[in-house]
N, C-alpha and C positions, 0 to 999 in steps of 0.2 A: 293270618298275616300274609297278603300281597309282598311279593317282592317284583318290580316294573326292569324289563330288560334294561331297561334303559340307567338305570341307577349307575352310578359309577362302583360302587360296592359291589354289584350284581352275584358276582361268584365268592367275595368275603360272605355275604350275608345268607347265598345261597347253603355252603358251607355250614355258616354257623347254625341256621335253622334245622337242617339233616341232624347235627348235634344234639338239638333241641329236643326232635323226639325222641331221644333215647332220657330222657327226665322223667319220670314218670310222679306223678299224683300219689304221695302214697296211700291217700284214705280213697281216692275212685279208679286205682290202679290204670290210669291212661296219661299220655305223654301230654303233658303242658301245650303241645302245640295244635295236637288235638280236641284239647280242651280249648283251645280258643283263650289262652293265659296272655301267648306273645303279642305284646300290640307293636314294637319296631326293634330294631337293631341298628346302631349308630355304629359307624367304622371311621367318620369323620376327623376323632381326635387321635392324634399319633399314641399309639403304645396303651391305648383303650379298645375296650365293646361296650357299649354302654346295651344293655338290655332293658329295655321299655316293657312292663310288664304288669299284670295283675295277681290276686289271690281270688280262690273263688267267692271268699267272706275276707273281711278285712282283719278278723282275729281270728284266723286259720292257724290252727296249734300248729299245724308243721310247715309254715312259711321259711321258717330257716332252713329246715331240708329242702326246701323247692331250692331255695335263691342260693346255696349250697352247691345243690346238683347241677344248677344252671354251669355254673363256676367251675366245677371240675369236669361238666360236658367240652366245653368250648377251651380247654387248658391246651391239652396235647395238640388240638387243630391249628389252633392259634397262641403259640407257647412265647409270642413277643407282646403281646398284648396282654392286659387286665380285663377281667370283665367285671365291669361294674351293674349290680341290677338296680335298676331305679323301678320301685312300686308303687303305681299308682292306684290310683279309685277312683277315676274317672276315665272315659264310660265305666258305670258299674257292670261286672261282671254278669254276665247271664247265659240261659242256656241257648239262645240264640246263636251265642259268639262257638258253637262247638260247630266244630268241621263236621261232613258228612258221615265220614269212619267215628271220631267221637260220638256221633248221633247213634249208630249199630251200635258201637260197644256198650253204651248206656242203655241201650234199649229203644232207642225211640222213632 
């Protein structure tokens, strides 16, 4: 996930992304945003986050620990807002969407 200076969020979202990778995958032991999980972060709606995001399969036994970990990443930085995760499946996930560091750490 792209965040553009330009964004009015620019430092909410920068923020919350930092938060992000401390979440980690618990079956491929790497941070969701390394994985290439987060697709946006919305700061738009007063007293929200809304988290835009994927699984790596869509019946990932530990999707509620992800979107969990999400939740209590982003709590203490942002302790006025909710963070709500919205999971999509569209784009489907793939190993394309993993960052350069996700690429090392898997191996590839």
């Amino acid at each position: 996930m792209e965040i553009s200076i330009d964004d009015p969020f620019f430092n909410e979202k920068s923020l919350a992304l930092a938060d992000l990778y401390n979440v980690i995958d618990p079956e491929l032991f790497i941070n969701i945003v390394d994985l290439g999980l987060v697709y946006d972060l919305d700061f738009s709606q007063e007293g929200k986050i809304i988290v835009t995001m994927t699984l790596s399969t869509p019946h990932c036994p530990l999707g509620d620990a992800i979107t969990t970990g999400v939740k209590n990443a982003l709590a203490d930085d942002f302790p006025n807002r909710e963070a709500e995760v919205n999971l999509v499946w569209e784009p489907v996930w793939n190993y394309d969407m993993l960052t350069e560091e996700g690429r090392k750490q898997l191996g590839f």
